[in-house]
C-alpha positions as CSV (number, residue, x, y, z in Angstrom):
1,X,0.0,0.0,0.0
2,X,1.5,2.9,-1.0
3,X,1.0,6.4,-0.7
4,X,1.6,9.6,-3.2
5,X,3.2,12.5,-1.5
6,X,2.7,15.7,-2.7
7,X,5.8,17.7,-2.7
8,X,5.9,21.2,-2.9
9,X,7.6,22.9,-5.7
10,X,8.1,26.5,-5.7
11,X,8.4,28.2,-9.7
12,X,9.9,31.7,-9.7
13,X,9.4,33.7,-12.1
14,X,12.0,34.5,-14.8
15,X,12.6,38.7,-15.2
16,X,14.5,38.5,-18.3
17,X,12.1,36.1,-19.8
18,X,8.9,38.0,-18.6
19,X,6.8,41.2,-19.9
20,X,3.8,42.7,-17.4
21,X,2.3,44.7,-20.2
22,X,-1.1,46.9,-19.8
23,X,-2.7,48.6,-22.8
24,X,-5.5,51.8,-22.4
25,X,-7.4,53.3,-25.1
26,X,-6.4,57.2,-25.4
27,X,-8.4,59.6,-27.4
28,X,-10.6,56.5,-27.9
29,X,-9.3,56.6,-31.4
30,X,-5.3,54.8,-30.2
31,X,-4.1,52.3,-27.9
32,X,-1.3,53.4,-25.5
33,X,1.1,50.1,-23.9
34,X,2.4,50.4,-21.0
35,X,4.9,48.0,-18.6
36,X,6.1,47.3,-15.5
37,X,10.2,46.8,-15.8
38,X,11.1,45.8,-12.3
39,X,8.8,43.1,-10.2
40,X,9.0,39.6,-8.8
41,X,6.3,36.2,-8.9
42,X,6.3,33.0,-7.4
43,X,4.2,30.3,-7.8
44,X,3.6,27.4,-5.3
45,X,2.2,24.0,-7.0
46,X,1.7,20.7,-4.6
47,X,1.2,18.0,-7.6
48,X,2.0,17.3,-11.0
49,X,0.6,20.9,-13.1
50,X,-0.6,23.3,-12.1
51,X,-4.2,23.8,-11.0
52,X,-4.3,24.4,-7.8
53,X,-1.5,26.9,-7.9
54,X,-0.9,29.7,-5.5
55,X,0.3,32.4,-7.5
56,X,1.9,36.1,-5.4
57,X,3.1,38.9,-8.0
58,X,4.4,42.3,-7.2
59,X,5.9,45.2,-9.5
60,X,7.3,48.6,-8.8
61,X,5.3,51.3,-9.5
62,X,8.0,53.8,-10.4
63,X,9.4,51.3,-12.8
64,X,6.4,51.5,-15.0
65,X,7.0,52.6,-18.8
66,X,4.6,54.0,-22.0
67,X,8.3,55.3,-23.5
68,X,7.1,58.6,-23.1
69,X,8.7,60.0,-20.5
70,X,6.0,63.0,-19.4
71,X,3.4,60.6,-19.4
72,X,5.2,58.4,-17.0
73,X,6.0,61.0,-14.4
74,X,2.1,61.9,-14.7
75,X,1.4,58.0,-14.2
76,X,3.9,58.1,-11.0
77,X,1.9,60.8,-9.9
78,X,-0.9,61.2,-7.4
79,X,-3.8,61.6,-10.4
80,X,-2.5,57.8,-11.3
81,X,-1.0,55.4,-8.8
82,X,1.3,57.8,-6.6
83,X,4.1,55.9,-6.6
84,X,5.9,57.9,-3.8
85,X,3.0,56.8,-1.4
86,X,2.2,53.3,-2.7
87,X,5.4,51.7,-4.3
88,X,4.1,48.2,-5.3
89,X,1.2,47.2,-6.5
90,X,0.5,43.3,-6.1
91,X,-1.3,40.5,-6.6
92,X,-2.4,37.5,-4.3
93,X,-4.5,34.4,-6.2
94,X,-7.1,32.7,-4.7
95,X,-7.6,29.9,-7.1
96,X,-5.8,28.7,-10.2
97,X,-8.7,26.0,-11.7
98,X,-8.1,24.2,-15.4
99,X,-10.6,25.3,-17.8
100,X,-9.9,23.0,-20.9
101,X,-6.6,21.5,-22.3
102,X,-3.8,24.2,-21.2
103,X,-6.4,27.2,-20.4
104,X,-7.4,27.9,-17.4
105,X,-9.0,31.1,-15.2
106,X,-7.0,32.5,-12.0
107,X,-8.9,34.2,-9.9
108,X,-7.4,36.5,-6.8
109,X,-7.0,40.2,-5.5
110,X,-5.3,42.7,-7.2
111,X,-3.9,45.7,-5.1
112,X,-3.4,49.2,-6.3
113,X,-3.0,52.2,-3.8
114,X,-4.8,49.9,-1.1
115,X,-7.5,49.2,-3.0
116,X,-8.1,45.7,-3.6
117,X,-10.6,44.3,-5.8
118,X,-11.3,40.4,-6.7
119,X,-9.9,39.9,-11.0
120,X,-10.5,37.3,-12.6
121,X,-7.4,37.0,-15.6
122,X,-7.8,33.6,-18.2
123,X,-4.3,32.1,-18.8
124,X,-2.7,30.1,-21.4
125,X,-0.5,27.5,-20.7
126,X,2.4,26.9,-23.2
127,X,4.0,24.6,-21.7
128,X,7.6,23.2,-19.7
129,X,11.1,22.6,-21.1
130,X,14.4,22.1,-19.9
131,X,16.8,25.2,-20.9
132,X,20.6,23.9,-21.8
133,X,21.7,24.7,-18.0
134,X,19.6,21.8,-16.8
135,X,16.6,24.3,-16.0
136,X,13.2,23.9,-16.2
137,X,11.1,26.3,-17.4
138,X,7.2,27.0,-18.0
139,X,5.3,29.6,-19.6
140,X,2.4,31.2,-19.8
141,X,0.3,34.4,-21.3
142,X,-2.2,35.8,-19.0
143,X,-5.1,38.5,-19.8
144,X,-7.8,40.0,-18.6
145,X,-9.0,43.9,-17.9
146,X,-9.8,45.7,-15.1
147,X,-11.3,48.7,-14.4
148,X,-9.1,51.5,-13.2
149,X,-11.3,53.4,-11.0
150,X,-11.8,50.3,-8.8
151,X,-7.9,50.9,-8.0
152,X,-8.2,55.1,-7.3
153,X,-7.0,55.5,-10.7
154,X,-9.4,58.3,-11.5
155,X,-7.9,61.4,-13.4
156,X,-9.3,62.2,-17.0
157,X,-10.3,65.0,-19.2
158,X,-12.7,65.9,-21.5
159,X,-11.3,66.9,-25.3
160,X,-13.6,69.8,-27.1
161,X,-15.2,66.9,-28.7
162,X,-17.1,65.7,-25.3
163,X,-15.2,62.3,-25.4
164,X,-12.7,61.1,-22.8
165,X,-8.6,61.1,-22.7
166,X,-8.0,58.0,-21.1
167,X,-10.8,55.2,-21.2
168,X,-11.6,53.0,-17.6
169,X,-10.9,49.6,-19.1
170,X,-6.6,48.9,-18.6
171,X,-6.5,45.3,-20.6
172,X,-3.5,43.5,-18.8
173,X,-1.4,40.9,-21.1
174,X,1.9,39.4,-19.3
175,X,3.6,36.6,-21.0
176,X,5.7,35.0,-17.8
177,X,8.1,32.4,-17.8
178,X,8.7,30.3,-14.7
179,X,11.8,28.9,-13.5
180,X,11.6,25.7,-11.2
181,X,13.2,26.2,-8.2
């Protein structure tokens, strides 16, 4: 009679291999990206895969980039996510459930200047592979949108035209690769 053990096996994630992009309408006519370039993930699976994952994300605030460097200061400021008051904004999952073969939904609470709301982001599994230094890797693309408001994000203007400068809706799209600890 024997019994399976289920090890622990902690996946970090892979900075140079990684992009934690976010894309906002502007004008309502253009699409303006956006990324974090300094932040850290782990993920914690107990069996084989990984549904059932716990997955914890952070990113730096003042590292975030649109290549335009006005707009970023304006980002870092207190109309955006005042990153002198709240440095990180992060992300704690609550459940990491398999949708179909390689999709599945991740579920857990995002935080932005103390606010914390509940996202729900779909993710694509790509699969594992051992690198040539004996590593194994996974990756993954995750998206999903959030509202900005929800996080304090609230600055906007009106043009002459009536419309808006920045829309609500921030899709997220990171494409993470995962190192096996």
């Amino acid at each position: 009679m024997s019994s399976a053990t289920e090890v622990k096996t902690i996946w970090g994630m892979d900075t140079a291999h990684s992009e934690i992009q976010f894309k906002v309408r502007h004008m309502m006519v253009s699409t303006v990206t956006g990324s974090f370039n300094e932040f850290e993930g782990e993920v914690e699976t107990e069996k084989e895969g990984f549904e059932g994952a716990t997955v914890r994300f952070s990113a730096n605030v003042a590292s975030i980039n649109t290549n335009n460097q006005q707009r970023d200061e304006h980002l870092k400021s207190d109309d955006f996510f005042n990153a002198s008051q709240f440095p990180q904004l992060t992300f704690q999952s609550k459940s990491f459930t398999k949708k179909s073969n390689g999709n599945y939904r991740l579920v857990g609470d995002l935080t932005i200047r103390e606010h914390t709301r509940e996202v729900e982001l779909d993710v694509e599994y790509f699969g594992s592979a051992v690198d040539p230094y004996g590593q194994t890797k996974a990756g993954f693309e995750i998206n999903g949108k959030v509202n900005r408001k929800d996080f304090g994000l609230k600055w906007n203007a009106v043009t002459e035209a009536g419309g808006v400068v920045v829309s609500d809706e921030v899709r997220l799209a990171l494409n993470v690769q995962l190192v096996k600890q």
